[in-house]
GUSEZA-847744 format. One record per residue (C-alpha): residue number from 0; x, y, z. Coordinates in steps of 0.001 Angstrom, whole numbers, plus 500000, padded with zeros to 6 digits. Layout:
# GUSEZA-847744
     k        x        y        z
   NUM        X        Y        Z
...
***
This chain:
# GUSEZA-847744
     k        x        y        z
     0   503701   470952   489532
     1   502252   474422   489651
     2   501798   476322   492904
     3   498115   476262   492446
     4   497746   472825   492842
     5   499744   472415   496187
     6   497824   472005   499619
     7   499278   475200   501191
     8   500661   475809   505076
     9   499411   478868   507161
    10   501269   480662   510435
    11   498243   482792   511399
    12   500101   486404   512653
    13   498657   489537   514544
    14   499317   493438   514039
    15   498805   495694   516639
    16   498725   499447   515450
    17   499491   502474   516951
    18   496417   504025   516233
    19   493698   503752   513623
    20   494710   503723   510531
    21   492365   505521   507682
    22   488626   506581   508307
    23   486613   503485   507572
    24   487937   501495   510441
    25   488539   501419   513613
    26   490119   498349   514658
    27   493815   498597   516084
    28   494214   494733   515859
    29   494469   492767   512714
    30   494753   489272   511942
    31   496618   487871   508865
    32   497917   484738   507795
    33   501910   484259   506103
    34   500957   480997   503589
    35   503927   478599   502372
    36   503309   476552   499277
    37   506457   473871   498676
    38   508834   476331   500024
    39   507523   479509   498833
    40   506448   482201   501137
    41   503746   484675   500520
    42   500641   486973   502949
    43   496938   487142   503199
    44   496208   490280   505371
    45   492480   490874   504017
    46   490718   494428   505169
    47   487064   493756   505120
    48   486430   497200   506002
    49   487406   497663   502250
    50   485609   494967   500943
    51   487974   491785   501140
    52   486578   488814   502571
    53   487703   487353   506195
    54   490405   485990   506860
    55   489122   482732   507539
    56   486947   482818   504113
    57   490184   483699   502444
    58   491879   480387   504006
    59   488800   478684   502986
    60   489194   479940   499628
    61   492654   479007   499457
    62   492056   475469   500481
    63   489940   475303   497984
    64   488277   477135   494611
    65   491046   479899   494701
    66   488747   482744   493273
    67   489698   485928   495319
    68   492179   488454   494023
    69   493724   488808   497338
    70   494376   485078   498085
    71   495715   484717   494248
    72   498122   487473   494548
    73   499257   485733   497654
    74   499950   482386   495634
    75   501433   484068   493092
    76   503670   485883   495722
    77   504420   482238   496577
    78   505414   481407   493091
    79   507888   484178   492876
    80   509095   483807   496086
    81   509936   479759   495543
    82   511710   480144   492331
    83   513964   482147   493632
    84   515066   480582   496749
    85   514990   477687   494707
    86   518322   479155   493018
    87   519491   480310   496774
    88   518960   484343   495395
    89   517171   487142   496548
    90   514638   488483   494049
    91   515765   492097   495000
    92   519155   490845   493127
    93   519869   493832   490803
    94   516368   495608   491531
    95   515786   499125   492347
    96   513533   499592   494768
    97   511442   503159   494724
    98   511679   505868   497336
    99   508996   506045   499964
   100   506165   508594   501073
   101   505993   508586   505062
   102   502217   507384   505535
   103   501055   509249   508679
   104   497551   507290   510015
   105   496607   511322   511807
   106   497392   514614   511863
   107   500203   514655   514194
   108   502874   517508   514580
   109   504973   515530   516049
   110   504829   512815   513438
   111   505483   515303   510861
   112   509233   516940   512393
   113   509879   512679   512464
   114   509299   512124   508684
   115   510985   515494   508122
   116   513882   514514   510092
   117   514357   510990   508550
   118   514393   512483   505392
   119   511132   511888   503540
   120   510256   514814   500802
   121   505947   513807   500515
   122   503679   512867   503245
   123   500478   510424   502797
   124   497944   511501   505376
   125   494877   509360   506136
   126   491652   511840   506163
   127   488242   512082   506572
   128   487619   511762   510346
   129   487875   515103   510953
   130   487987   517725   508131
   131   487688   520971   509862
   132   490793   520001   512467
   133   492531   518182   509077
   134   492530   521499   507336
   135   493667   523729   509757
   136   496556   520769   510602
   137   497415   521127   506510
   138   497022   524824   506141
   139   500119   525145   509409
   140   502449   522472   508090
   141   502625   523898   504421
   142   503678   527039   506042
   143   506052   525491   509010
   144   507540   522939   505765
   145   507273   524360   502655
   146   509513   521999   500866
   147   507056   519016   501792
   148   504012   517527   498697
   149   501031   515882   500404
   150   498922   512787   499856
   151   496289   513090   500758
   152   494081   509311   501252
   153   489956   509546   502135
   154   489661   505819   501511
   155   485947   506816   499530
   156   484474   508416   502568
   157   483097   511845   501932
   158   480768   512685   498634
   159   482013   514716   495654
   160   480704   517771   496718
   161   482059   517673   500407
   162   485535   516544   499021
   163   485642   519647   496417
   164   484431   521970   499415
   165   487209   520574   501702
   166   489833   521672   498720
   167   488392   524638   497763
   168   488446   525625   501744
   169   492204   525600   501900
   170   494673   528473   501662
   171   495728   528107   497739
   172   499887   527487   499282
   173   498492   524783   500599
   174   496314   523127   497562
   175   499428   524047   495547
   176   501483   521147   497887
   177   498830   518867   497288
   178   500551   516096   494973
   179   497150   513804   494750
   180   494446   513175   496686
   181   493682   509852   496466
   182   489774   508552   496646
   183   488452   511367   497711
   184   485013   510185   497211
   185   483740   506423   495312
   186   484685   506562   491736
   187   482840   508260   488719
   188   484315   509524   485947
   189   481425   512752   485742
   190   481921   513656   489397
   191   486270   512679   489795
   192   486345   515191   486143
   193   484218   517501   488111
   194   486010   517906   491227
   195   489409   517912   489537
   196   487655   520849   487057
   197   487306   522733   490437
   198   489969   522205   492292
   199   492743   521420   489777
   200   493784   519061   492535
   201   495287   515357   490864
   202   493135   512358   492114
   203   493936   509180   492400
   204   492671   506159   491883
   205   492829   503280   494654
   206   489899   501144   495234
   207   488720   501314   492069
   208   491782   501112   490392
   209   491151   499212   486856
   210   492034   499732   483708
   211   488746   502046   482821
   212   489601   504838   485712
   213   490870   507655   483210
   214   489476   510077   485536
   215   492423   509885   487569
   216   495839   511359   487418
   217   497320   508622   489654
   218   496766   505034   489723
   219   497623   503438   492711
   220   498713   499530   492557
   221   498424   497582   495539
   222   500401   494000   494490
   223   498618   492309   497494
   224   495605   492633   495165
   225   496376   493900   491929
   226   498441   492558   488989
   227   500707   495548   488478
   228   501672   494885   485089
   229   498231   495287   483665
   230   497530   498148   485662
   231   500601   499673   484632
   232   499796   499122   480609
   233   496702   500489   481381
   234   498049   503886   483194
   235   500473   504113   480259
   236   497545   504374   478314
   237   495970   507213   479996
   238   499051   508850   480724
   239   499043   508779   484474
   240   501496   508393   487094
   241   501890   505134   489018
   242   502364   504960   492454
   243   502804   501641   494104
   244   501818   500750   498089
   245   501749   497912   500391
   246   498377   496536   501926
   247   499567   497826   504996
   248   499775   493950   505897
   249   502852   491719   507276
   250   506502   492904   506769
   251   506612   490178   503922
   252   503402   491663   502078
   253   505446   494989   502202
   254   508879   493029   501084
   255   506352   491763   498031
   256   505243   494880   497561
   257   508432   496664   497073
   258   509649   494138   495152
   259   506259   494786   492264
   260   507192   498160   492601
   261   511058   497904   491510
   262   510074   495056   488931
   263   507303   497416   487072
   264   509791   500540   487230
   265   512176   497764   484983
   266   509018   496996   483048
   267   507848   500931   482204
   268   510802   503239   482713
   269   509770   506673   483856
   270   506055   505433   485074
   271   507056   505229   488704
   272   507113   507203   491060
   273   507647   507898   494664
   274   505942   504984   496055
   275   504388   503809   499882
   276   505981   501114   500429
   277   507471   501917   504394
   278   504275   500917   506818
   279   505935   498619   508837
   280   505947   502064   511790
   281   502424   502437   511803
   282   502383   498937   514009
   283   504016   497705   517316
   284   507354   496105   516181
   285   507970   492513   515810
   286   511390   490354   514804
   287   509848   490814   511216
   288   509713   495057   511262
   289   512545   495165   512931
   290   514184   493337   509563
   291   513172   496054   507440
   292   515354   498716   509523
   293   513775   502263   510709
   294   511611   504033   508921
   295   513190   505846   505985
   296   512355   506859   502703
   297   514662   504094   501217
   298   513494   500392   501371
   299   515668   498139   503131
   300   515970   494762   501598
   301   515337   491933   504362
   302   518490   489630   504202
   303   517771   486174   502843
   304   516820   484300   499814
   305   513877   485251   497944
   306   511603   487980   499506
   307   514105   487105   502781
   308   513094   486769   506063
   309   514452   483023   506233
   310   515327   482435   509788
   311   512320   484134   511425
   312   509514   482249   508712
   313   511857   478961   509083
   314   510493   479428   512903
   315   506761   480133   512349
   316   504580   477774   513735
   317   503429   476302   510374
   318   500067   473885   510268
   319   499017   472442   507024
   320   495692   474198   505653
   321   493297   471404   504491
***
């Protein structure tokens, strides 16, 4: 019987951050739910503040019509996840799992010398709380670390104009870092063409990331809610880089995640790239983080059968969603 027809078991979880983490929201705690559908494990960590439902619509949508990307991508995770515990193997068997950008929730200093120090070669920083103090912060860390490339992530929240203003304003070294800067404002092919006619700045594509976004250099894929393969066809066809990311959800949404990313980098050689995959630091630790090792620009595979994690979800406290 297909996954889709199976009356599904929840462990509700909590994330506490260590600060907040992009511009649109300022929670620190967030509620998700790991789901486990005859033996298959998979995550609902919905951000509302980006337009997913609640979590407890999402179980209610679960438990019944099934209709919402997020909660789909979660069975599907499921799916995946079953079959291959099913033949006692990890899917990361013979997978390749991308590097890492360090994703960096503020403009810290300190932050920086740590991603520099554990090796990582491009920074993602959240932006858009504070663009005066943002630039200055960019403008001194291109010149103290010249070998780093910056994301840079305004999660839709400033208008075209402001976002090619905030470009233009900095020093050209430091625009010339600049790998992408990803949703600078909400899509549109006229203002995205505009502001990348300015600033020759990449942009990339996030929220609005479908197959008719040729406006942007970068796609970004998010498995928890996007089907990667079509997204990938369709950045093949406008010839732009892919970049894969968690949800910044539960250690298993990121293990699901990086697992996407290495199975579409099999799927379209060379389309790929460095990915954000390691967000596991931007939250207090639990047994589950700690499984995924410290932060590094290389993924560390959780040990255990399918996405792994088999002792610690073997002792969630599972209750039967009706």
């Amino acid at each position: 019987m297909n996954l889709i027809d199976q009356k599904p078991m929840i462990a509700r979880y909590r994330l506490k951050a260590r600060g907040f983490l992009n511009s649109i929201s300022n929670r620190r705690e967030f509620e998700g739910a790991l789901i486990q559908i005859d033996g298959g494990f998979g995550c609902i960590h919905p951000w509302p503040e980006l337009g997913d439902p609640t979590l407890d619509r999402c179980l209610a949508d679960l438990a019944g019509a099934r209709r919402w990307p997020i909660v789909r991508r979660a069975i599907r995770c499921a799916e995946y996840d079953r079959a291959s515990r099913a033949f006692d193997n990890s899917l990361f068997e013979e997978m390749e799992v991308p590097a890492s950008h360090a994703t960096l929730a503020k403009a810290d200093v300190a932050e920086i010398a740590l991603a520099v120090e554990a090796g990582f070669t491009t920074v993602k920083l959240k932006t858009g709380r504070d663009l005066s103090a943002e630039a200055k912060f960019l403008d001194e860390m291109t010149t103290e670390n010249p070998q780093l490339k910056w994301r840079l992530d305004f999660n839709e929240s400033l208008t075209p104009g402001d976002a090619a203003d905030f470009l233009l304003g900095l020093a050209e070294k430091t625009r010339a870092a600049i790998d992408f800067v990803e949703d600078p404002s909400p899509y549109s092919e006229t203002a995205w063409t505009e502001i990348r006619r300015q600033t020759r700045v990449k942009l990339a594509v996030d929220r609005e990331a479908a197959p008719l976004s040729s406006a942007a250099q970068v796609m970004v894929i998010k498995p928890a809610i996007d089907e990667p393969f079509l997204l990938g066809e369709a950045a093949l066809g406008h010839n732009q880089r892919v970049v894969v990311t968690s949800y910044m959800d539960h250690p298993l949404g990121q293990a699901f995640a990086a697992w996407e990313a290495a199975r579409l980098g099999l799927q379209f050689p060379g389309l790929v790239g460095i990915c954000g995959l390691q967000t596991h630091h931007l939250f207090e630790p639990n047994e589950f983080s700690e499984a995924l090792g410290p932060w590094s620009p290389d993924f560390k595979v959780p040990a255990g059968t399918g996405l792994g994690f088999d002792d610690l979800l073997d002792a969630q406290p599972w209750t039967r969603l009706y």
